[in-house]
BAKOL-693381 format. One record per residue (C-alpha): x, y, z; residue in three letters. Coordinates in nm, 4 decimals. Layout:
<pts>
- X_Y_Z_ALA;
...
</pts>
This chain:
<pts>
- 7.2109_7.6897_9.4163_UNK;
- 7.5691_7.6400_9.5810_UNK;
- 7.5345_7.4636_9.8878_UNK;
- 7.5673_7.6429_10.2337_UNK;
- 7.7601_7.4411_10.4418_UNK;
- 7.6995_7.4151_10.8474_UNK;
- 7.9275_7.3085_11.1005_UNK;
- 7.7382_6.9683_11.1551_UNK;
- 7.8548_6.9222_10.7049_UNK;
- 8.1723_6.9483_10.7766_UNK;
- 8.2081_6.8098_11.1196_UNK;
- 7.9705_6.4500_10.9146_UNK;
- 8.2204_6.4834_10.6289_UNK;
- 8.5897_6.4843_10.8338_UNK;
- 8.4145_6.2005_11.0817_UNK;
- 8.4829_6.4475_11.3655_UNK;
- 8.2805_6.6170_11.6091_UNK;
- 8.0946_6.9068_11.5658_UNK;
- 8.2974_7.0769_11.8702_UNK;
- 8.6724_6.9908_11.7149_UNK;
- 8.5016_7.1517_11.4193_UNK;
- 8.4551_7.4721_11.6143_UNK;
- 8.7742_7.4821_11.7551_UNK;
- 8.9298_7.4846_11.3859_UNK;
- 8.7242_7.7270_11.2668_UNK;
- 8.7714_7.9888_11.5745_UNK;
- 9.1174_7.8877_11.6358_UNK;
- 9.0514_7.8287_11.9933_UNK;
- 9.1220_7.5189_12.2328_UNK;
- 9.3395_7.1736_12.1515_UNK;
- 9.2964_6.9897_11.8059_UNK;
- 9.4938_6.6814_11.7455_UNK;
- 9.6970_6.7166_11.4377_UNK;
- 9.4951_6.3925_11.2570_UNK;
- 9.1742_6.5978_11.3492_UNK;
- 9.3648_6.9289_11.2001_UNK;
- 9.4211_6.7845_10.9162_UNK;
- 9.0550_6.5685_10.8929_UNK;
- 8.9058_6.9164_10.8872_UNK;
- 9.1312_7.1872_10.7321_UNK;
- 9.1073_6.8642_10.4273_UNK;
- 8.7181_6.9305_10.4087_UNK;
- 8.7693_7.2906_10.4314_UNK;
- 8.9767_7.2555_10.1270_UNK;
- 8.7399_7.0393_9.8542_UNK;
- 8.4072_7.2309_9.9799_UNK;
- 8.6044_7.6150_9.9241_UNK;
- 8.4632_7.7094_10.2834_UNK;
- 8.4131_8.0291_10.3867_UNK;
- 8.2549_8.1774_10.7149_UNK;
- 7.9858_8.3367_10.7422_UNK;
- 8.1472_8.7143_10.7704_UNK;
- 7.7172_8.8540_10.8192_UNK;
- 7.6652_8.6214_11.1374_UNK;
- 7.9840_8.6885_11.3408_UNK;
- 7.9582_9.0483_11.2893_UNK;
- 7.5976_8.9957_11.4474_UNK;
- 7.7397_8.7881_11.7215_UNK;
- 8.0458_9.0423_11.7578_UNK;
- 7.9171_9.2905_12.0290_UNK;
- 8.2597_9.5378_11.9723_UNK;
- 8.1629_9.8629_11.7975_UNK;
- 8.4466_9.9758_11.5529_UNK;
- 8.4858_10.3800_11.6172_UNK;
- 8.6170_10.5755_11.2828_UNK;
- 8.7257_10.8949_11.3042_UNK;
- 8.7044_11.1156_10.9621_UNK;
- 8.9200_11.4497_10.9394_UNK;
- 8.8848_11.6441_10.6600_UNK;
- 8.8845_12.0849_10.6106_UNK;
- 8.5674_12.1954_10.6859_UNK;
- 8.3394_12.2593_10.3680_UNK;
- 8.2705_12.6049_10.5447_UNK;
- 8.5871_12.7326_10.4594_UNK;
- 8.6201_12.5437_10.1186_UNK;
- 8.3349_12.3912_9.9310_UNK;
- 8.4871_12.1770_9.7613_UNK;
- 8.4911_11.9513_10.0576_UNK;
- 8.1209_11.9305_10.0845_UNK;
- 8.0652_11.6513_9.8197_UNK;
- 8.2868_11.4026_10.1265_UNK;
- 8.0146_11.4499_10.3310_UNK;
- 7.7456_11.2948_10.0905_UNK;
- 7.9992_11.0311_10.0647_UNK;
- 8.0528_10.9329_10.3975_UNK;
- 7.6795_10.9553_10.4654_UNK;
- 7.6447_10.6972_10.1675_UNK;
- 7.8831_10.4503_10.3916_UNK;
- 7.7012_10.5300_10.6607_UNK;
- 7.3645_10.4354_10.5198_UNK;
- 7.5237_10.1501_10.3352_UNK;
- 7.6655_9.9498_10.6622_UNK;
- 7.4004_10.0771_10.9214_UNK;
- 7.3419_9.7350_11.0124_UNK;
- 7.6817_9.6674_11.1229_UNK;
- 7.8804_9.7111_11.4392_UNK;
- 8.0816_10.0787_11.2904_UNK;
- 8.0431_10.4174_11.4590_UNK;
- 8.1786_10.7084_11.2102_UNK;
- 8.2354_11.0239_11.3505_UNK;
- 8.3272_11.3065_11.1366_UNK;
- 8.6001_11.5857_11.2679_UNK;
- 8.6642_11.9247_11.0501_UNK;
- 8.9612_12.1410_11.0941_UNK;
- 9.0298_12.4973_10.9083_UNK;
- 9.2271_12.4308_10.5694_UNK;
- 9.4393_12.7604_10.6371_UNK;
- 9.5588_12.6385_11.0157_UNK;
- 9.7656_12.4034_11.0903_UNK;
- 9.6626_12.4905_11.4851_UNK;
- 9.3299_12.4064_11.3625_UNK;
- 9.4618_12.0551_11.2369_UNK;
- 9.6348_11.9455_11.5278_UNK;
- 9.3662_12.0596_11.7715_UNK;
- 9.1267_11.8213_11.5483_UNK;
- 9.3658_11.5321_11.5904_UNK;
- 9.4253_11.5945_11.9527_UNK;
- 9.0142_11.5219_12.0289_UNK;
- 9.0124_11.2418_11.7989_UNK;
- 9.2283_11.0802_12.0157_UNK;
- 9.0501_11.1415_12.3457_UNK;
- 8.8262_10.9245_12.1697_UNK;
- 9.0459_10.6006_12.0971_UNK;
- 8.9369_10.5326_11.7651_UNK;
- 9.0056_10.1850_11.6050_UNK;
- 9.0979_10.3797_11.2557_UNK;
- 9.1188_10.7681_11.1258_UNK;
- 9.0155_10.8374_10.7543_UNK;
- 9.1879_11.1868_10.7409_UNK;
- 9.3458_11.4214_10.4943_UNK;
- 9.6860_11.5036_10.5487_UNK;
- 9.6842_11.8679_10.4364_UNK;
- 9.9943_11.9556_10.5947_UNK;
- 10.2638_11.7390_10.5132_UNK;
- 10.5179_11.7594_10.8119_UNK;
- 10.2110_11.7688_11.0502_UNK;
- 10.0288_11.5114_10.9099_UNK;
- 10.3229_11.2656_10.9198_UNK;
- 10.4452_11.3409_11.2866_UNK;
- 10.0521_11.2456_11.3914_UNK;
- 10.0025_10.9640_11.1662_UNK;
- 10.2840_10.7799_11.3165_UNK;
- 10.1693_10.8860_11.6578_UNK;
- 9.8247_10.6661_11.4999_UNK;
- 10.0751_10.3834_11.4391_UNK;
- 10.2239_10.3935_11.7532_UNK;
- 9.8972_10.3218_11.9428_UNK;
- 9.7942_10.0854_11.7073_UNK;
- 9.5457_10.3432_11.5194_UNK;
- 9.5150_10.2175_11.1751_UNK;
- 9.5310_10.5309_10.9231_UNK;
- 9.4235_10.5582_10.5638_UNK;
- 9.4308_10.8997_10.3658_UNK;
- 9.2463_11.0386_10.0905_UNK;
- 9.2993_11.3331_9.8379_UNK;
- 9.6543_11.4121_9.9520_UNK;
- 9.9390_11.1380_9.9026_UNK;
- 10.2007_11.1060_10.1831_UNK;
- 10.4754_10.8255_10.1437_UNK;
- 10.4614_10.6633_10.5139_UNK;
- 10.4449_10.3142_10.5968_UNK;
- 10.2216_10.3954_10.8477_UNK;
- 9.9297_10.4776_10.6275_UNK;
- 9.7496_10.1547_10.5444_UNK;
- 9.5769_10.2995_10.2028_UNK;
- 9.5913_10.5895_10.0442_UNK;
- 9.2818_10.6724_9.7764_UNK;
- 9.3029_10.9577_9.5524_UNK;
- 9.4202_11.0872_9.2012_UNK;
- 9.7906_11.0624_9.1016_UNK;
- 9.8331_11.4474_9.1349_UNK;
- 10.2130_11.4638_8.9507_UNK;
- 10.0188_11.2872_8.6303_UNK;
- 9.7098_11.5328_8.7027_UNK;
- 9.9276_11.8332_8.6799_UNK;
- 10.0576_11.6187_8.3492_UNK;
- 9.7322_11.6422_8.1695_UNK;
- 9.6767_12.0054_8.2954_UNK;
- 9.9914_12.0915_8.1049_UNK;
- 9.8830_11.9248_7.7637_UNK;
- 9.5192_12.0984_7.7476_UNK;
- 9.6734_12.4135_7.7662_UNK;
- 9.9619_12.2545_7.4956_UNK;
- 9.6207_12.2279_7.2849_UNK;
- 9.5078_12.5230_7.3599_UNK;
- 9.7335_12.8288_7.3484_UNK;
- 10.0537_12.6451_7.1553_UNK;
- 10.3332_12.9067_7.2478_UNK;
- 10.3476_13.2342_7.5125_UNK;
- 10.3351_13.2634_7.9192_UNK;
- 10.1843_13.0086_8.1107_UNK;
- 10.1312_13.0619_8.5021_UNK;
- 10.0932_12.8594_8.7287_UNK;
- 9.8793_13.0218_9.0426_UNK;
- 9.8846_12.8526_9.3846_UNK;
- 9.5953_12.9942_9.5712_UNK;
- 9.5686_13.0183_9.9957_UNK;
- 9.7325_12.7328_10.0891_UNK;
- 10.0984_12.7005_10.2278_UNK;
- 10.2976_12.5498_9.9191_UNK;
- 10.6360_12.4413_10.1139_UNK;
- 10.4037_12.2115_10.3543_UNK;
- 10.1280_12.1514_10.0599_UNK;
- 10.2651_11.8368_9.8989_UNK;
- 9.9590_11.8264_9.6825_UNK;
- 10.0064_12.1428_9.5222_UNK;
- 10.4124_12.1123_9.4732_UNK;
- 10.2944_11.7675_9.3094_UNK;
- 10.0622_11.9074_9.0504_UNK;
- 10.3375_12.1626_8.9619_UNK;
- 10.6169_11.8931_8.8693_UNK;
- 10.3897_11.7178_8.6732_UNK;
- 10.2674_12.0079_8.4951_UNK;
- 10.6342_12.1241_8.4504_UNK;
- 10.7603_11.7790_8.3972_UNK;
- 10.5141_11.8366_8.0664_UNK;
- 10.6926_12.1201_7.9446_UNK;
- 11.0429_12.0023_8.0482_UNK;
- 11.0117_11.6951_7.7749_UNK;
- 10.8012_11.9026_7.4988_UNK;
- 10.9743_11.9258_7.1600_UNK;
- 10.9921_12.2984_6.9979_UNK;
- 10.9163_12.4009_7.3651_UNK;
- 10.7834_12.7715_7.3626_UNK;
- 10.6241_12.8276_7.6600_UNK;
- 10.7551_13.0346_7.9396_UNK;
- 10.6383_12.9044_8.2779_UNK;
- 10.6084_13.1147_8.5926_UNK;
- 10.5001_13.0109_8.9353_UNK;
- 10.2401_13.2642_9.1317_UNK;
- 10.1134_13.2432_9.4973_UNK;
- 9.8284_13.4386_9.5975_UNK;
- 9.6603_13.4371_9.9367_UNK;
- 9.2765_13.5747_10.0212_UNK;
- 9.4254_13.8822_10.1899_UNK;
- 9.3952_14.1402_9.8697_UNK;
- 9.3200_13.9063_9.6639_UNK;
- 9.2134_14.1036_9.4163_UNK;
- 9.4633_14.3835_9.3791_UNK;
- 9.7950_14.1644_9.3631_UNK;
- 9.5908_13.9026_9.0712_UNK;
- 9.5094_14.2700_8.8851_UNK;
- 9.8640_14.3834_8.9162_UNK;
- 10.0165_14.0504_8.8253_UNK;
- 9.7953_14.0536_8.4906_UNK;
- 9.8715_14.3733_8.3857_UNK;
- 10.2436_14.3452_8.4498_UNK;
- 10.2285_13.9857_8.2199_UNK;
- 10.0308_14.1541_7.9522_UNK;
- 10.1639_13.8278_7.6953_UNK;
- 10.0121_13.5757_7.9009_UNK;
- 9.8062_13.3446_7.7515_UNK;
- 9.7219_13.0585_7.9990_UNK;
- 9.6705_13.0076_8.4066_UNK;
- 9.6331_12.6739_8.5180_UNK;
- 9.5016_12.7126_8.8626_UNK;
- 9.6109_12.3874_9.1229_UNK;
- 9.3137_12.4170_9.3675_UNK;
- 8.9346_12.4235_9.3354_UNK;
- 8.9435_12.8198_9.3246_UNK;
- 8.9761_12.8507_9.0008_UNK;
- 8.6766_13.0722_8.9792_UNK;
- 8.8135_13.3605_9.1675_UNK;
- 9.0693_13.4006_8.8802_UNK;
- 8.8172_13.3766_8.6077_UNK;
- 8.6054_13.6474_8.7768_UNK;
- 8.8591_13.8703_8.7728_UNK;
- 8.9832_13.7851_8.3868_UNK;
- 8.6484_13.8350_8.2794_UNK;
- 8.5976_14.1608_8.5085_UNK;
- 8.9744_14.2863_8.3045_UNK;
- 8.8462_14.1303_7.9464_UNK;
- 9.1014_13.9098_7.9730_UNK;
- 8.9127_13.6243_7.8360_UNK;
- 9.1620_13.5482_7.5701_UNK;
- 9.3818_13.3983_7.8542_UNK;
- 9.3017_13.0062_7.8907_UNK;
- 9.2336_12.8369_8.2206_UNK;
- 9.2950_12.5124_8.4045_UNK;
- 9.1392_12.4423_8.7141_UNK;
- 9.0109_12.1897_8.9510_UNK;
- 8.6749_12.0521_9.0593_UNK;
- 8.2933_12.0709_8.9995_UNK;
- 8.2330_12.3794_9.2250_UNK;
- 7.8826_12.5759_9.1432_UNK;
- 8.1027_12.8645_9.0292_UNK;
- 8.4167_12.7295_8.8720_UNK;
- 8.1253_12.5343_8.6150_UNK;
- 7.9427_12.9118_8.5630_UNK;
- 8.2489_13.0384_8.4389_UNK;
- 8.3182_12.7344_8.2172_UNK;
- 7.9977_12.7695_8.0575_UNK;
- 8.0367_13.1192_7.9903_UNK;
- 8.3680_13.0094_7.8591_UNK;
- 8.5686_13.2094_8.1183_UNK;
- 8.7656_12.8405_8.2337_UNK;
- 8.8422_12.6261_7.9641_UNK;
- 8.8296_12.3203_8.1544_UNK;
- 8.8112_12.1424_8.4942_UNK;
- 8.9967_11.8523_8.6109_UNK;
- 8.7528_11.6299_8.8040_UNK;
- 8.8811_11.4953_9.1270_UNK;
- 8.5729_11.3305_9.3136_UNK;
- 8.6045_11.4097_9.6349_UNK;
- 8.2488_11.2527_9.7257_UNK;
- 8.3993_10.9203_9.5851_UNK;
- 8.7103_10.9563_9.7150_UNK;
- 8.5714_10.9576_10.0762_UNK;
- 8.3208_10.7077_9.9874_UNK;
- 8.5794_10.4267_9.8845_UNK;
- 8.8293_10.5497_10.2126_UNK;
- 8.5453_10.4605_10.4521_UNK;
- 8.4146_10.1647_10.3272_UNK;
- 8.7841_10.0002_10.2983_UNK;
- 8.7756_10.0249_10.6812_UNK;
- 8.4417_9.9098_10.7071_UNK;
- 8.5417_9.5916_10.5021_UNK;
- 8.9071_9.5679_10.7146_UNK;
- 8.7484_9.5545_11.0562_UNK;
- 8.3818_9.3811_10.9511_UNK;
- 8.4571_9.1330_10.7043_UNK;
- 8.8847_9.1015_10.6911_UNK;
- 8.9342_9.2259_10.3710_UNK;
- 9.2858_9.3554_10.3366_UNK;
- 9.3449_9.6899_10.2649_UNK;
- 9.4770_9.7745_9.9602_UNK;
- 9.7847_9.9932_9.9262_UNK;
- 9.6608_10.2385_9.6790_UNK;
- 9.3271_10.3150_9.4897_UNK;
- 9.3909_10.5453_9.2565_UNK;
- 9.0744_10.7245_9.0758_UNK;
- 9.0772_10.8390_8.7262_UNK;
- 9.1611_11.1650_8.6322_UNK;
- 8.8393_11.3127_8.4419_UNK;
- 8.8693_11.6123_8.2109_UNK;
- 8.5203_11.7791_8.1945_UNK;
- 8.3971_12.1028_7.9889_UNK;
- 8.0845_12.2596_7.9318_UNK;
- 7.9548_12.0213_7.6724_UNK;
- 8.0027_11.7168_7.9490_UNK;
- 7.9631_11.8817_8.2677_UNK;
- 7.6190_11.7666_8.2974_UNK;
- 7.7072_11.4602_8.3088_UNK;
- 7.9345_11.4524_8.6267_UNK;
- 7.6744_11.6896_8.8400_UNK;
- 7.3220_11.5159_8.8330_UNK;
</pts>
C-alpha cells in the first residue's frame, strides 16, 4: 500500500520541526528560506498531498449553493434536475455544502429576476442557474461576479467571463444533427422549423439550434429543401398549428427545438398527417408515446438530470476539495428512437 505520510514524516525527513512543517503546509507564520526549501524538497520526492477529507472536517464554514432552474411545474422536462441534484446531495452529505434549490416560471422573465433577487438575500458562496433569458441572465450574472458570487450554468450557453463553467450540449452542432436525420429521412420538400412558448429574440438556446440546423442545409450539395421558421405560443395553440399545416400542405418534416415536441405530434396524428417527419427534444413520457407509435421520428437526448448532476458537484469539488473548475463540459448529443429508448429511461 502507498504510504500515508504525517506531518511528524516529513517534519523527520527535512530535519525540521514538526511546527515549521505546519507553517509550510498552511501557509501561515515565518519560515526561513533554508527551512522553505528543507520542506517544500520533501514535499517534492514523497508527491504529498493533504488530506482534502480531514480539513473539510476541521473546516466549520458551510458553503451555501443556490440552484435556479424553471420550475418542472410549468415544464417537465426540468424534473429529471431535481433527481440530479438530490444525487449530489446524497453523494456529499457528509460535507460542509448547503444546496438550496430556487424555481422561476420559464415564460417570465419577472419570475426570473424575482428568483435571483431572494437568492441573494441569502449570500450564497455560488449559484448553479440556467440562464433562460439571455440579456437578463447576463446583467445578474455579473451582478454574481461583482460580489464575488461564483456562477456556473447549465443547459443554456452564455459567452461571459463571469461564468466559471458552463455544462451542457453544444446546441449549434445539436441543431446540426437534427438537420441530417431529417436529410435521411424525407430527402427533398418543406422543412419547418417550430419554436414553441418561449421568447426566441432573448432565447439564445433556441436561435442556436436553428443556425446549426440551417448551417446543415446552407452547405448540403443538390440542396432541395425549403426551410421555414414557425413560432407558436400556448395561447391557441391548436388552431394557428392546424392552420399552418393546412396552408403548407407539401411539408414533409418539423423539427421541433424544445421538449414539446409532443404537442405537434398530437395534432399531426389528430390531422393524419403522419407522413410528415419529426425532430424533437428530450425523454418526456409523451414525446416517447408518440415515438413509439411512430408519430416523432426521433428525439435528441439532452440529460438534463446529468447535466445538473455534473454542475453541482463541480462546486462541491471547487469549494471542498480545490479542484478547478473547468471551463466547459460538454455532454454528448444522443439520438434515441423507439428501438433504444429503453435504454435511456430505466
Amino acid at each position: 500500500m502507498e504510504k500515508i505520510y504525517t506531518i511528524k514524516d516529513i517534519a523527520e525527513l527535512a530535519n525540521v520541526s514538526k511546527g515549521t512543517v505546519d507553517r509550510v503546509l498552511h501557509n501561515r507564520g515565518k519560515v526561513s528560506k533554508i527551512a522553505l526549501d528543507k520542506v517544500n524538497e520533501v514535499l517534492r520526492t514523497i508527491d504529498y498531498k493533504p488530506n482534502l477529507i480531514a480539513r473539510n472536517l476541521k473546516n466549520t464554514k458551510i458553503h451555501l449553493i443556490c440552484v435556479l432552474l424553471p420550475s418542472p411545474e410549468n415544464d417537465l422536462y426540468w424534473q429529471p434536475c431535481l433527481d440530479g441534484i438530490a444525487e449530489a446531495k446524497e453523494e456529499f452529505k457528509s460535507f460542509n455544502v448547503s444546496i438550496k434549490t430556487y424555481f422561476f416560471d420559464p415564460t417570465s422573465i419577472s419570475s426570473f429576476t424575482t428568483a435571483n433577487e431572494a437568492i441573494l438575500k441569502t449570500s450564497p458562496d455560488a449559484v448553479l442557474l440556467v440562464p433562460l433569458f439571455f440579456k437578463e441572465s447576463l446583467d445578474i450574472i455579473e451582478n454574481y461576479n461583482a460580489l464575488g458570487i461564483t456562477s456556473i450554468t447549465f443547459n443554456n450557453y452564455l459567452k461571459s467571463d463571469s461564468i466559471k463553467n458552463f455544462v451542457g450540449q453544444d446546441l449549434f452542432q445539436s441543431g446540426r444533427v437534427a438537420a441530417r436525420l431529417l436529410d435521411l429521412l424525407v430527402k427533398k420538400g418543406q422543412i419547418a422549423i417550430i419554436h414553441i412558448d418561449e421568447d426566441y429574440e432573448n432565447a439564445v438556446h433556441m436561435q442556436e439550434k436553428e443556425k446549426g440546423f440551417k448551417n446543415y442545409f446552407k452547405h448540403l450539395d443538390n440542396n432541395d429543401f425549403e426551410i421555414i421558421t414557425f413560432k407558436l405560443e400556448h395561447l391557441d395553440f391548436k388552431n394557428k398549428l392546424t392552420n399552418f399545416l393546412n396552408e403548407h400542405s407539401n411539408l414533409a418534416g418539423i423539427f421541433v427545438t424544445t421538449s414539446k415536441a409532443y404537442q405537434v405530434a398530437e395534432i399531426t396524428s389528430e390531422m393524419n398527417k403522419n407522413k410528415i417527419s419529426i425532430i424533437g427534444y428530450d425523454l418526456l413520457a409523451s414525446n416517447v408515446e408518440f415515438m413509439n407509435n411512430n408519430a416523432i421520428d426521433f428525439l435528441i437526448h439532452q440529460n438534463p438530470k446529468r447535466q445538473a448532476y455534473l454542475g453541482t458537484t463541480s462546486l462541491i469539488d471547487y469549494f471542498i476539495f480545490d479542484k478547478e473548475i473547468p471551463r466547459l463540459k460538454i455532454l454528448p448529443i444522443d439520438i434515441i428512437n423507439s428501438e433504444n429508448a429503453t435504454n435511456y429511461i430505466l
